[in-house]
Backbone as a printed PyTorch tensor [residue, N CA C, xyz], in Angstrom:
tensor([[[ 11.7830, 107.2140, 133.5860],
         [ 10.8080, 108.1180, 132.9670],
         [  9.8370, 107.3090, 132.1210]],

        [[  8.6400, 107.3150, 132.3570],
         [  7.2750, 106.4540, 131.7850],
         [  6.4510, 107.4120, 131.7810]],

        [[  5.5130, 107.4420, 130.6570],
         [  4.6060, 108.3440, 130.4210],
         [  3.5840, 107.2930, 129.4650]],

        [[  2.0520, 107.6660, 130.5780],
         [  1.0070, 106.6530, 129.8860],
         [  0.3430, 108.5030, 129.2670]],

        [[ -0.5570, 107.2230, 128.2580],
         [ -0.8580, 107.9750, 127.0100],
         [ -2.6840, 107.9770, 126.8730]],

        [[ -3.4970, 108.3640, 126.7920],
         [ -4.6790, 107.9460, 126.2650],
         [ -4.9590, 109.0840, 125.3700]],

        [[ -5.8780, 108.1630, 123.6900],
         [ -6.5020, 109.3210, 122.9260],
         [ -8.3650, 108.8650, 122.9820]],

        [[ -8.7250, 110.1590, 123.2440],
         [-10.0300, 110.0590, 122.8010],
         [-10.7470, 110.6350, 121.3330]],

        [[-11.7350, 110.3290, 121.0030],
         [-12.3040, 110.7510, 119.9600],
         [-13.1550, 112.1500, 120.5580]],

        [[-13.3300, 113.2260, 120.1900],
         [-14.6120, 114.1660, 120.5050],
         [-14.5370, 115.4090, 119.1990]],

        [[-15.7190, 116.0680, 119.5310],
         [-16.2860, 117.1780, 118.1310],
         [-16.4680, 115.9780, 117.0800]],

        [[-15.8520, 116.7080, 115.8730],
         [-16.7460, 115.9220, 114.6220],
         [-15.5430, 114.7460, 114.3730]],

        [[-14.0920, 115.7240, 114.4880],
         [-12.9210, 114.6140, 114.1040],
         [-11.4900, 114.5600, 114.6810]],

        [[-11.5670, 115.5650, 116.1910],
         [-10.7970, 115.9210, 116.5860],
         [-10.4800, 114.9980, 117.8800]],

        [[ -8.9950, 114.9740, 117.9320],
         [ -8.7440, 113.6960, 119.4050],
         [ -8.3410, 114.5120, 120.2620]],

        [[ -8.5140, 114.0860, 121.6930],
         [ -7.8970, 114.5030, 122.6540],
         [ -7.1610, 113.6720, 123.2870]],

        [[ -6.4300, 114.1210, 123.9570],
         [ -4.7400, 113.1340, 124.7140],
         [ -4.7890, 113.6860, 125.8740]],

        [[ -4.7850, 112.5720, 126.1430],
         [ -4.2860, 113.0500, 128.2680],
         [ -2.9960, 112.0200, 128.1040]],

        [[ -1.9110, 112.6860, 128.7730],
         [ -0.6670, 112.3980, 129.5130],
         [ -0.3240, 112.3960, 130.5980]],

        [[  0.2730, 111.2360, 131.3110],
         [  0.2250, 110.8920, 133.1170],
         [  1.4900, 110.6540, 133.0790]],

        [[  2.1580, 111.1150, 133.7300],
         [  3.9010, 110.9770, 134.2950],
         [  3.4880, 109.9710, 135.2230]],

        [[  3.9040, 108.8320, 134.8650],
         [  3.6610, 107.4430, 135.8170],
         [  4.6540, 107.5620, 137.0400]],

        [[  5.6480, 108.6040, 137.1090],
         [  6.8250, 108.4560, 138.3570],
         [  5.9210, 109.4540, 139.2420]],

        [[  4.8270, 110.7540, 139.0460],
         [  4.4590, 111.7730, 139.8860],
         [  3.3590, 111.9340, 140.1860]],

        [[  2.1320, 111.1010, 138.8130],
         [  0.8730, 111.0630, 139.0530],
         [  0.4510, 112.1770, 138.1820]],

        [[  1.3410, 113.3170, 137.8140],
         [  0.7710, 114.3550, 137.0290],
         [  0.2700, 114.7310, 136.0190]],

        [[ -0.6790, 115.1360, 135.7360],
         [ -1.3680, 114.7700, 134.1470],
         [ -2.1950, 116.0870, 133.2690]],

        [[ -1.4560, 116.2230, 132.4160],
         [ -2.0640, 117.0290, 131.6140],
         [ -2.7770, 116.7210, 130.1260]],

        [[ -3.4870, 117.4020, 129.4480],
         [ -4.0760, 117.3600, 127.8720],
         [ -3.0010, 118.4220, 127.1420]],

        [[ -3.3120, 117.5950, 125.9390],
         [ -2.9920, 118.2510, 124.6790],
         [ -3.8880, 119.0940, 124.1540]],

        [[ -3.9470, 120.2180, 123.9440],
         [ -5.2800, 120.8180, 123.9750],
         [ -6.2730, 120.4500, 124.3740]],

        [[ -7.3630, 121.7190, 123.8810],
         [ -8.9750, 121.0820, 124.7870],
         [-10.3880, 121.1320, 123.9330]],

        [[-10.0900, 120.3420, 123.2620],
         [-11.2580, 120.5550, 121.7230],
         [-13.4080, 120.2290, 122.6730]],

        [[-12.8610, 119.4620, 123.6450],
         [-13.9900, 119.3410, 124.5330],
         [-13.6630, 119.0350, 125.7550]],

        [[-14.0610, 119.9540, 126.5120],
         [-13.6990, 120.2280, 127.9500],
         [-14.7210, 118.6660, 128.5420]],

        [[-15.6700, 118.7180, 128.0240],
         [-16.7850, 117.4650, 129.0400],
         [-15.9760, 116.0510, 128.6850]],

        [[-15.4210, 115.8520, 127.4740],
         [-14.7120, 114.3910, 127.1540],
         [-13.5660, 114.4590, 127.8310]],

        [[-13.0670, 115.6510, 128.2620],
         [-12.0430, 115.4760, 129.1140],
         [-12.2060, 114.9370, 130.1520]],

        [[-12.8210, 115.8820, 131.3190],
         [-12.7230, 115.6800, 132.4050],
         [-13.6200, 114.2510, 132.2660]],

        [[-14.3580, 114.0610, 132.0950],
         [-15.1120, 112.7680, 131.4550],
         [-14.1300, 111.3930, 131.5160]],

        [[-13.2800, 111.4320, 130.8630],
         [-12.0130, 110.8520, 130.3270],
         [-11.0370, 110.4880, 131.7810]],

        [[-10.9760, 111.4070, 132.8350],
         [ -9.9070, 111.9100, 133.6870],
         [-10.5690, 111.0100, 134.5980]],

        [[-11.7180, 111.3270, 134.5360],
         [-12.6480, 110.5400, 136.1260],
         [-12.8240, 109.5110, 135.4800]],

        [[-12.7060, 109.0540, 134.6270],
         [-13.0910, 107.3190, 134.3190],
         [-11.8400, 106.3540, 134.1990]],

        [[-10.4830, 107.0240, 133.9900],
         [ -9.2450, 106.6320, 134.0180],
         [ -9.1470, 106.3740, 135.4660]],

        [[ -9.3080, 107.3500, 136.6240],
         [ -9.3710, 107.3190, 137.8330],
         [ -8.1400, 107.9260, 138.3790]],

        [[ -7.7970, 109.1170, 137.5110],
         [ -6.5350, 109.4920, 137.3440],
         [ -6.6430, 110.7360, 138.7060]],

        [[ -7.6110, 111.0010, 138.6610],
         [ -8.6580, 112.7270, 139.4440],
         [ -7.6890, 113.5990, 139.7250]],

        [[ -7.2150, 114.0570, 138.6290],
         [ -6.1550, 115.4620, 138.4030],
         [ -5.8670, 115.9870, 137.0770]],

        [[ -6.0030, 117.2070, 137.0550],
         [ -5.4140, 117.4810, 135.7720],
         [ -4.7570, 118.6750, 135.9730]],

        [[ -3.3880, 118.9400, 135.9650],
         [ -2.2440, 119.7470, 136.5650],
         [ -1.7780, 120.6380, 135.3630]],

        [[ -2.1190, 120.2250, 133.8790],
         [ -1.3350, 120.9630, 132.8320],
         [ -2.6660, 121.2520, 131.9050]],

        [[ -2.5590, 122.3180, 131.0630],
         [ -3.5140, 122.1870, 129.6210],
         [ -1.7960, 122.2590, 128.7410]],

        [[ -1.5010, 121.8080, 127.8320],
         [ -0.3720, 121.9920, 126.8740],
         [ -1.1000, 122.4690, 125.7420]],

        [[ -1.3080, 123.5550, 125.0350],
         [ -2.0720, 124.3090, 123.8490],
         [ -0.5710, 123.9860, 122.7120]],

        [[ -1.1830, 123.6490, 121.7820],
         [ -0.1980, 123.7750, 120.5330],
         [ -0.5590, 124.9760, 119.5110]],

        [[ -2.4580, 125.1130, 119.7550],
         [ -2.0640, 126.9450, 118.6310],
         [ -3.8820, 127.2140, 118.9590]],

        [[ -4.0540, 128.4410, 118.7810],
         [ -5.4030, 129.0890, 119.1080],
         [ -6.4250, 128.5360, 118.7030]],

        [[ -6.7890, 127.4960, 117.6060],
         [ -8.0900, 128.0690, 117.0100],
         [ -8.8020, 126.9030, 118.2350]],

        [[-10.6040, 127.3230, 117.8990],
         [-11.2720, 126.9250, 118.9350],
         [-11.7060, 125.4320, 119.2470]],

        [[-11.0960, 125.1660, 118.1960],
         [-11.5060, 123.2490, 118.4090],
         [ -9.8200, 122.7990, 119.2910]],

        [[ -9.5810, 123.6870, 119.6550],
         [ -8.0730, 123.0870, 120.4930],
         [ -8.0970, 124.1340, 121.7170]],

        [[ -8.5150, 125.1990, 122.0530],
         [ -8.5780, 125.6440, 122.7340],
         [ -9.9960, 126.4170, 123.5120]],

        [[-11.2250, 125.4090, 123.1280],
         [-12.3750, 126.1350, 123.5670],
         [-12.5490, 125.4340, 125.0360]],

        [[-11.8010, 124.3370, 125.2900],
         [-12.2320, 124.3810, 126.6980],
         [-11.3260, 124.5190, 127.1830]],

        [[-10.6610, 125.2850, 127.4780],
         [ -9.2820, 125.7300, 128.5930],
         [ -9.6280, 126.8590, 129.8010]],

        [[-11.0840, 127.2900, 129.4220],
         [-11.7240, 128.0120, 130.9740],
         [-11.5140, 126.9070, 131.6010]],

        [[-12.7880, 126.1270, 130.9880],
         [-13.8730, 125.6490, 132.0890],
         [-12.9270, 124.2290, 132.2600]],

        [[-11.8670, 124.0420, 132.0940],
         [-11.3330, 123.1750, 133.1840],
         [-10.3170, 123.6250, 133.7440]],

        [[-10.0970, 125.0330, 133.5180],
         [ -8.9710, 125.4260, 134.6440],
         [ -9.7090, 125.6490, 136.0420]],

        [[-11.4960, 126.0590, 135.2520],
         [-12.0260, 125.7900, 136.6010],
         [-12.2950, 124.8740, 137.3340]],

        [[-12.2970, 123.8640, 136.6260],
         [-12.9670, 122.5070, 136.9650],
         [-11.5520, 121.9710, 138.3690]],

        [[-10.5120, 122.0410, 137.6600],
         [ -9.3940, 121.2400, 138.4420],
         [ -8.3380, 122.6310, 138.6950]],

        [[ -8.2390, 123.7020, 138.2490],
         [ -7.5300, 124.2660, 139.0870],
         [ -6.1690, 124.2390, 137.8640]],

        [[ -6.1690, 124.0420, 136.8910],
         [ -4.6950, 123.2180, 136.1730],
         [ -4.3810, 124.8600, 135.5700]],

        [[ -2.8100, 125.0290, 135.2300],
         [ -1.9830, 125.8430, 134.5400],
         [ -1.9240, 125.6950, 133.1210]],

        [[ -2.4730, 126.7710, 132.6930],
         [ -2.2580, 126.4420, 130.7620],
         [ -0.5850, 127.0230, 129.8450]],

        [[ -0.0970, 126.4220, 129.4160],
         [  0.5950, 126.8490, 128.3850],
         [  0.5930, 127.0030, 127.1460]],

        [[  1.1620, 127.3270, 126.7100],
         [  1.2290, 127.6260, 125.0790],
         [  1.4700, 128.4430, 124.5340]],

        [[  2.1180, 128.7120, 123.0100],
         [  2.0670, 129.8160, 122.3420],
         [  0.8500, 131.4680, 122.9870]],

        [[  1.3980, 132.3880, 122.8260],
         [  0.9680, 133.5880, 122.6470],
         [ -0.4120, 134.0240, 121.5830]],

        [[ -0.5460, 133.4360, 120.6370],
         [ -2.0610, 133.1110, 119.7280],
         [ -2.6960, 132.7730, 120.4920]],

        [[ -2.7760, 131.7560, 121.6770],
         [ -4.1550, 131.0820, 121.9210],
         [ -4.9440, 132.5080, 122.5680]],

        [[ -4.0250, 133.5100, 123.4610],
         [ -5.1130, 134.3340, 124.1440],
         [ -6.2250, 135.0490, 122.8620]],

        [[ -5.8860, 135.0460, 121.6810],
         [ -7.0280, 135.0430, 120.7270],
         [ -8.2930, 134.9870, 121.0450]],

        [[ -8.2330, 133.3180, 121.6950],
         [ -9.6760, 132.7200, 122.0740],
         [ -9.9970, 132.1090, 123.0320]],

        [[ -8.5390, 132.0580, 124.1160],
         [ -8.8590, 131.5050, 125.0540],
         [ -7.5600, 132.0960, 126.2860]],

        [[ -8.0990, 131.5530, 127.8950],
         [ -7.0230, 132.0370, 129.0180],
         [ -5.6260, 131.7040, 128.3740]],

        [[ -4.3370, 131.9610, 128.7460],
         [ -2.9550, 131.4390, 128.8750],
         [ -2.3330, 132.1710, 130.1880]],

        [[ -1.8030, 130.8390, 130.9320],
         [ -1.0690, 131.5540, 131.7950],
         [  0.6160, 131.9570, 131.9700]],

        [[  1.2380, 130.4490, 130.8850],
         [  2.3940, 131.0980, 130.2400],
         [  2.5920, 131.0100, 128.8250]],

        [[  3.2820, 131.9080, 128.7330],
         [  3.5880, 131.7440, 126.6680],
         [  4.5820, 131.0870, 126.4820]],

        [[  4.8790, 129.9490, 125.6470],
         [  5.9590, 129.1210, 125.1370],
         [  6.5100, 130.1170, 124.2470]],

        [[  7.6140, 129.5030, 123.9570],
         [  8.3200, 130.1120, 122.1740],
         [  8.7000, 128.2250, 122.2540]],

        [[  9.2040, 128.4040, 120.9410],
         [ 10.3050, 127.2490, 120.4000],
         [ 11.6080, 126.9960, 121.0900]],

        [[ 11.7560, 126.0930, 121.5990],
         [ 13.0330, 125.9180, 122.4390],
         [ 13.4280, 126.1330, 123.6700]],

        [[ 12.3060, 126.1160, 124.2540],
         [ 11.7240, 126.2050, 125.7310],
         [ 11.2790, 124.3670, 125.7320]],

        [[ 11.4240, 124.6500, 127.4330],
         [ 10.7110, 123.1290, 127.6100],
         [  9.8240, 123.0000, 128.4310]],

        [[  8.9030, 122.2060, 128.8910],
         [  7.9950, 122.3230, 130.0740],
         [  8.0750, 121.1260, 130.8410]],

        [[  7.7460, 120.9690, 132.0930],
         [  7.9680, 119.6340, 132.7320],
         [  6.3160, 119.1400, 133.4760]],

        [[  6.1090, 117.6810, 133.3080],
         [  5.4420, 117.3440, 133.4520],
         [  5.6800, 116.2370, 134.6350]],

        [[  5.9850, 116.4110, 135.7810],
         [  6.2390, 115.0670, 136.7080],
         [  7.9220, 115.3190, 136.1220]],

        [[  8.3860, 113.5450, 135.8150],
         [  9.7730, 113.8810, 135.7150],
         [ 10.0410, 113.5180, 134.0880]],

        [[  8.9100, 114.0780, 133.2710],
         [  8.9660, 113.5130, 131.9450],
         [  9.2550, 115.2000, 131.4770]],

        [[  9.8530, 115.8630, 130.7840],
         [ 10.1700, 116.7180, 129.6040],
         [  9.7020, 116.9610, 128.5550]],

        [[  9.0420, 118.1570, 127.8860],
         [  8.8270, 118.3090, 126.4880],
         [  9.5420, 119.5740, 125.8390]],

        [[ 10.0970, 119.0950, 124.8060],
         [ 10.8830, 120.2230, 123.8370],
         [  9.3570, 120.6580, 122.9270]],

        [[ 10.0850, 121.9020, 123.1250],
         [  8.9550, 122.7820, 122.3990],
         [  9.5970, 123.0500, 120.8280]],

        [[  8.8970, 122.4290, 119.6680],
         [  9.0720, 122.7310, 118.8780],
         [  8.4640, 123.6100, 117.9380]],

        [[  9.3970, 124.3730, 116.9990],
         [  8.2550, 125.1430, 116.0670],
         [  7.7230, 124.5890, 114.8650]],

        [[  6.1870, 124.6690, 114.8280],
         [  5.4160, 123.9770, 113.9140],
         [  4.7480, 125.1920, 112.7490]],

        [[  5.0230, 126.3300, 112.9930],
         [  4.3220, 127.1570, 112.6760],
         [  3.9680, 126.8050, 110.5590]],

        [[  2.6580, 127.2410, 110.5520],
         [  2.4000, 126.9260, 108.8460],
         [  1.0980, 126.6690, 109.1560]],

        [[  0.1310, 126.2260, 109.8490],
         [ -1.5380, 126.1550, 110.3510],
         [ -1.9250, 127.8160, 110.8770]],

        [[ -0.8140, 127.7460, 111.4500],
         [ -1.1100, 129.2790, 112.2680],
         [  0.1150, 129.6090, 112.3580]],

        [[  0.0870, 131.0980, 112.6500],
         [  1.7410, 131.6220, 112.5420],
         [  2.2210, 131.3220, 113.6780]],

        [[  1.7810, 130.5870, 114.8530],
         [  2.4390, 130.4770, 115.9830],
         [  2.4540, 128.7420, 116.7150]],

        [[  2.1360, 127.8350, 115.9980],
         [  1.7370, 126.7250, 116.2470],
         [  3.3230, 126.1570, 116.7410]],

        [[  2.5940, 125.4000, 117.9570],
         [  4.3030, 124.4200, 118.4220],
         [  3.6780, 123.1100, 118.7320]],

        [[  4.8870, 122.3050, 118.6950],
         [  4.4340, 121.3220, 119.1610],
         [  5.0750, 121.0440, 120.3570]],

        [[  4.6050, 119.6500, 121.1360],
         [  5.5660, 119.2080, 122.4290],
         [  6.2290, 117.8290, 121.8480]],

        [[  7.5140, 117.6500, 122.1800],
         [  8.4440, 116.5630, 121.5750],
         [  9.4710, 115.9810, 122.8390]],

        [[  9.0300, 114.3830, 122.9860],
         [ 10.0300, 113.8740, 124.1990],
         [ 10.8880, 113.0310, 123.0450]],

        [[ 12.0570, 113.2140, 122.8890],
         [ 12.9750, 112.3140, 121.6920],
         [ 13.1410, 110.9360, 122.4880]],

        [[ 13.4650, 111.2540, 124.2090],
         [ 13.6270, 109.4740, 124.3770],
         [ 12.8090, 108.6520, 124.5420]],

        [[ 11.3080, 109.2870, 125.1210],
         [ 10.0770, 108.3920, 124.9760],
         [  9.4620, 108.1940, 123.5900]],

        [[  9.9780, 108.6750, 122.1900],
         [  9.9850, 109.0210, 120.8280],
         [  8.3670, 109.2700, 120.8030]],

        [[  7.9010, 110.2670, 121.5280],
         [  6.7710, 110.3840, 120.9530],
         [  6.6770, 112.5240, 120.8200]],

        [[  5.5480, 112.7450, 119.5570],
         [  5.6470, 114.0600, 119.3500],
         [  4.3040, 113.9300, 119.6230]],

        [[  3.7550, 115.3350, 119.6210],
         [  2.1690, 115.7110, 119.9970],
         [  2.3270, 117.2450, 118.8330]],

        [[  1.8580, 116.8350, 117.7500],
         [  1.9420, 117.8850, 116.3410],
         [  0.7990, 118.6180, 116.4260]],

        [[ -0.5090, 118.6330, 117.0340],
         [ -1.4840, 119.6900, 116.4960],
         [ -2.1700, 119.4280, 115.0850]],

        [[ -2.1710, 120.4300, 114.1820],
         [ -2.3790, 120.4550, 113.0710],
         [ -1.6350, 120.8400, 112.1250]],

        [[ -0.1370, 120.3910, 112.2840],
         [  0.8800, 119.7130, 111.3960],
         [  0.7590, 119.3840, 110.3300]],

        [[  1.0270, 117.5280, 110.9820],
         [  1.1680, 116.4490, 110.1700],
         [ -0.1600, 115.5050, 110.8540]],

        [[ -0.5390, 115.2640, 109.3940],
         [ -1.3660, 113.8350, 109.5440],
         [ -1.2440, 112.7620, 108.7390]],

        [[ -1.8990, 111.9860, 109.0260],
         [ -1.4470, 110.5010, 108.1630],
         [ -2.0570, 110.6490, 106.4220]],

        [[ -1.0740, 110.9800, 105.5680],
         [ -1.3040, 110.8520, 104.1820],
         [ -1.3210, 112.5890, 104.4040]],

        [[ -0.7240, 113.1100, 105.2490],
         [ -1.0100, 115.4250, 104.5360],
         [ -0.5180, 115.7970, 105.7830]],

        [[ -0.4890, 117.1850, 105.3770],
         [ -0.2200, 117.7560, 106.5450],
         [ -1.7100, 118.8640, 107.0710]],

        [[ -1.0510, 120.0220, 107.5740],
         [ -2.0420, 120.9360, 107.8970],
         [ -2.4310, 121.9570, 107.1700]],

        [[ -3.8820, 122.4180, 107.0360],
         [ -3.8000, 123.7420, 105.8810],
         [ -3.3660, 124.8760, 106.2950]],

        [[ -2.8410, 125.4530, 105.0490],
         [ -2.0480, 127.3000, 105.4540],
         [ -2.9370, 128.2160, 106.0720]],

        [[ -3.6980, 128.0420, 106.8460],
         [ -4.4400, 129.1820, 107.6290],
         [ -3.8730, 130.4110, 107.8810]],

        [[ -2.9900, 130.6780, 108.1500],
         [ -1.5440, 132.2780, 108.2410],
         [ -0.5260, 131.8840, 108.0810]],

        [[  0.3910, 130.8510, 107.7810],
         [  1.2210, 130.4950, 107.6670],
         [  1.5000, 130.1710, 106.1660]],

        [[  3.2670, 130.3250, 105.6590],
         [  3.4530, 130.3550, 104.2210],
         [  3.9100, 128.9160, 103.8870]],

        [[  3.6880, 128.1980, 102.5390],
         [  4.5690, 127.5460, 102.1430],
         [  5.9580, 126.3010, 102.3900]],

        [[  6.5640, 127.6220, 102.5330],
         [  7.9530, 127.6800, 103.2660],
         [  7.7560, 127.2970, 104.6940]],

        [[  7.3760, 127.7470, 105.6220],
         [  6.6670, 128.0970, 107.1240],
         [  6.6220, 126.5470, 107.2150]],

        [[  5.2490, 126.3140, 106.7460],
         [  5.2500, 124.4310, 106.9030],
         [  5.9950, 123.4800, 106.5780]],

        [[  6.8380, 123.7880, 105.3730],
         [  8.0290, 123.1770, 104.7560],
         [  9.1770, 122.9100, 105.7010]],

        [[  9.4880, 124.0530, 106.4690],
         [ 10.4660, 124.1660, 107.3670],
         [ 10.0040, 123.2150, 108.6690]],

        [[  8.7000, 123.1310, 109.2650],
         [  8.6130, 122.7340, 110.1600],
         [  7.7560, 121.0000, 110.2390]],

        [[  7.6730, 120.6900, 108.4940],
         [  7.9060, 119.1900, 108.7930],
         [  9.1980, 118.6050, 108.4600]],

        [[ 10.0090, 119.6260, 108.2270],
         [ 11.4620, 119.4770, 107.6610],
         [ 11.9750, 119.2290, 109.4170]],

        [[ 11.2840, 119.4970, 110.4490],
         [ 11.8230, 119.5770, 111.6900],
         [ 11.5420, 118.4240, 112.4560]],

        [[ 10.3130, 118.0490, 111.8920],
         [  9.7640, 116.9830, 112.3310],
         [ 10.7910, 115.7520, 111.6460]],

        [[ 10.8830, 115.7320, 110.2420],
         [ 11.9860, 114.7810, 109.8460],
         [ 13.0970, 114.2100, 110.9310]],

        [[ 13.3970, 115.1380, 111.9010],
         [ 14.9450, 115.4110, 112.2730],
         [ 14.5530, 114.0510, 113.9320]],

        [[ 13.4710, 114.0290, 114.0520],
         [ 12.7510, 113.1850, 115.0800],
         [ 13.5180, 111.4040, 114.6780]],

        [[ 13.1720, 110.7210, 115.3960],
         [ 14.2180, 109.5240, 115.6510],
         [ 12.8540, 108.8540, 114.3490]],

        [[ 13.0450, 107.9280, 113.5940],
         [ 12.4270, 107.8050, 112.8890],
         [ 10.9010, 106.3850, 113.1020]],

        [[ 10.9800, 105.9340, 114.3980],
         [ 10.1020, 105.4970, 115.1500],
         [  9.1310, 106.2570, 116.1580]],

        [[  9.7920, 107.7510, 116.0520],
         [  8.4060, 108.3490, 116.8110],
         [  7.1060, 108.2220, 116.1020]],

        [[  6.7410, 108.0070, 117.4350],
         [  5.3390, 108.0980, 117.5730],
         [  4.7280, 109.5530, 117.4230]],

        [[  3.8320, 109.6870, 116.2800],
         [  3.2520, 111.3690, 116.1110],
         [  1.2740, 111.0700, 116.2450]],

        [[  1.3230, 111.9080, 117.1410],
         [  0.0200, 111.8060, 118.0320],
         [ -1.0520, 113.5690, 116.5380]],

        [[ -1.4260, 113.0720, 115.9030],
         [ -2.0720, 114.0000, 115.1960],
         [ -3.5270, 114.5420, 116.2140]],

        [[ -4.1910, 115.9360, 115.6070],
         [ -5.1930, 116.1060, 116.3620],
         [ -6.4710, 116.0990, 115.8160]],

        [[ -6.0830, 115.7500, 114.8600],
         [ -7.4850, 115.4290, 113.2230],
         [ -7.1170, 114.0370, 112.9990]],

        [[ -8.6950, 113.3490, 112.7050],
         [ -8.5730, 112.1730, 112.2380],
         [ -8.7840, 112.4900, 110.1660]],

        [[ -8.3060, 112.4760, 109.8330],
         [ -8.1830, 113.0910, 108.0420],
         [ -7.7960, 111.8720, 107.1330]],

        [[ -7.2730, 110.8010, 107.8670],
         [ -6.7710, 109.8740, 107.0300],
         [ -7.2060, 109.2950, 105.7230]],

        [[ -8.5900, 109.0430, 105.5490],
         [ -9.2350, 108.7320, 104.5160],
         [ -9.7460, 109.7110, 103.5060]],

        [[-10.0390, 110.9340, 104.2750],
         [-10.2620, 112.3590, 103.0220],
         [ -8.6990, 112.4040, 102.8850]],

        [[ -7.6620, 112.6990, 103.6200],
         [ -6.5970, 112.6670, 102.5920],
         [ -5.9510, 111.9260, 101.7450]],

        [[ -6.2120, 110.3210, 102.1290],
         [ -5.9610, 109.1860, 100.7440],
         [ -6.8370, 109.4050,  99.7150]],

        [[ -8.3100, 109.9800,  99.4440],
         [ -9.1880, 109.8820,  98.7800],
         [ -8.2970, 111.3070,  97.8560]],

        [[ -7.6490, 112.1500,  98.3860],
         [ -7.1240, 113.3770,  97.4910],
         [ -5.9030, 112.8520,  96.7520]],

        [[ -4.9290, 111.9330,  97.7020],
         [ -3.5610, 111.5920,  96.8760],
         [ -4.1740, 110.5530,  96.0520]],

        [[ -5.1090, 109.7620,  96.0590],
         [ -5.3660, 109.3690,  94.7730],
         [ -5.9440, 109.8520,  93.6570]],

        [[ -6.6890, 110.9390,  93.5910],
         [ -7.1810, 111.8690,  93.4150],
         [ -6.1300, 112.0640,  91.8900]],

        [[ -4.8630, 112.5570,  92.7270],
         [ -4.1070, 113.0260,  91.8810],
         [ -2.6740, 112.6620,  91.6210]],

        [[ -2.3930, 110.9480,  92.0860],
         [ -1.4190, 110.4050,  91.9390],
         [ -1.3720, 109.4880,  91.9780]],

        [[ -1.1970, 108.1050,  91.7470],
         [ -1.5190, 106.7030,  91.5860],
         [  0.0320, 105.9840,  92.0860]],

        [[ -0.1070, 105.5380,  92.6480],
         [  1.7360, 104.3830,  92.9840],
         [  0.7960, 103.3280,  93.0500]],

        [[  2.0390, 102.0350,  93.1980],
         [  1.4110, 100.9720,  93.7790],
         [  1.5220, 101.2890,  95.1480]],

        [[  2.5090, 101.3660,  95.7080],
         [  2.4800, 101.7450,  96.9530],
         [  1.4220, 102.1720,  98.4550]],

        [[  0.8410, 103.1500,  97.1340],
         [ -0.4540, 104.1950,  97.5780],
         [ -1.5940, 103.5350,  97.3340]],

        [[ -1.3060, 102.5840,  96.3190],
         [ -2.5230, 101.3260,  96.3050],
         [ -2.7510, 100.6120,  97.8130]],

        [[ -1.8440,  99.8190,  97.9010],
         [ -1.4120,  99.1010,  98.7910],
         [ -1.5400,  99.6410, 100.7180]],

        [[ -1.4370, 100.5850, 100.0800],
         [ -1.8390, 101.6400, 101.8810],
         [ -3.1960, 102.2440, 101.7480]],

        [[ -3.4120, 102.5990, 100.9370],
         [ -5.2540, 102.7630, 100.3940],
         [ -5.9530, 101.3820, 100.7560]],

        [[ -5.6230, 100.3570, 100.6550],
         [ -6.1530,  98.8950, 101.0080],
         [ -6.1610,  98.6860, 102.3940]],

        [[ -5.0210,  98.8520, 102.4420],
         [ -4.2820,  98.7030, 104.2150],
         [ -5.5910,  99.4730, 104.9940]],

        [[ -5.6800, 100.7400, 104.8910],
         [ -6.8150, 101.8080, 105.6880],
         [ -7.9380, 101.6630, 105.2620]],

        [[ -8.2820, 101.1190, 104.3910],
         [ -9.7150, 100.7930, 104.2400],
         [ -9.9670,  99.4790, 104.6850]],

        [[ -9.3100,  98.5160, 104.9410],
         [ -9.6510,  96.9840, 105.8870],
         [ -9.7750,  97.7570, 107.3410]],

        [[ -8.9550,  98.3250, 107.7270],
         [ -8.5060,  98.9920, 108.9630],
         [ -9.9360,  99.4160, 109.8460]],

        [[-10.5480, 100.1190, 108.7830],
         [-11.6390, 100.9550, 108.8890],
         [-13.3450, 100.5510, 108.7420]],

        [[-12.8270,  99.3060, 107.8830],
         [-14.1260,  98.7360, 108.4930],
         [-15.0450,  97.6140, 108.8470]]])
């Protein structure tokens, strides 16, 4: 079981991920924040398929292009029950369901606290997660319908992950959220990783 990975940049700060089951050829996105960087993305990889949309939660920078490439390639969308909000679904996940991609697996986890219905997809032996608007580097996601507790519980879930996964965020936030924890908390630590991302960056 091998699974290649690509992220792109598109909109103002949002990534997109295509996933290829290297044993079947099959390839789906992690949501669809821009349908043209996709397929864009698909034909320049030279991959020329896209068999899955995987939705992690409704709002429209993750699910505004899930028409126009189901028209484009013909592909099956999943996800939570929210996305028909704003966009097609052809099946609804819950938490603890799995979906198959080629001969690679994803556990459906519950992320809910961005939106009351947010999941993520999680392979524990390839250690990689695909969070949505979770967790990001230095924060997590804001309470849009979701409580407190809600998000508490579900990076409390994420904890439970092998502690080398790989977490694929769908916002790039890293520097507005170091610019807030310093804001209002000082370590050396937080020095020291504040340094780290700002060489990083430019």
């Amino acid at each position: 079981m091998a699974l290649d990975i690509r992220v792109f940049p598109c909109l103002q700060d949002n990534y997109a991920f295509l996933v290829r089951d290297q044993a079947t050829g099959q390839v789906a996105t992690i949501d669809t924040p821009d349908a043209d960087v996709i397929a864009s993305a698909i034909s320049g990889l030279g991959w020329g398929r896209l068999d899955y949309i995987f939705n992690t939660h409704w709002h429209p920078d993750h699910t505004n292009g899930n028409q126009a490439l189901k028209d484009r390639f013909g592909c099956e969308i999943f996800g939570p029950q929210e996305v028909t909000r704003n966009a097609p679904l052809d099946q609804v996940l819950h938490p603890g369901d799995e979906v198959v991609l080629g001969e690679t697996r994803f556990e459906i986890m519950d992320l809910r606290g961005h939106t009351a219905g947010q999941i993520g997809y999680i392979n524990r032996d390839l250690k990689v997660a695909f969070v949505g608007d979770c967790l990001f580097v230095l924060g997590c996601g804001r309470l849009r319908e979701g409580t407190p507790t809600d998000m508490w519980m579900s990076l409390t879930r994420l904890m439970t992950l092998p502690a080398d996964t790989l977490i694929y965020s769908a916002h790039e936030y890293a520097l507005d959220n170091l610019r807030f924890a310093e804001s209002v908390d000082i370590h050396d630590d937080l020095i020291v990783h504040a340094q780290h991302l700002r060489t990083l960056r430019t």
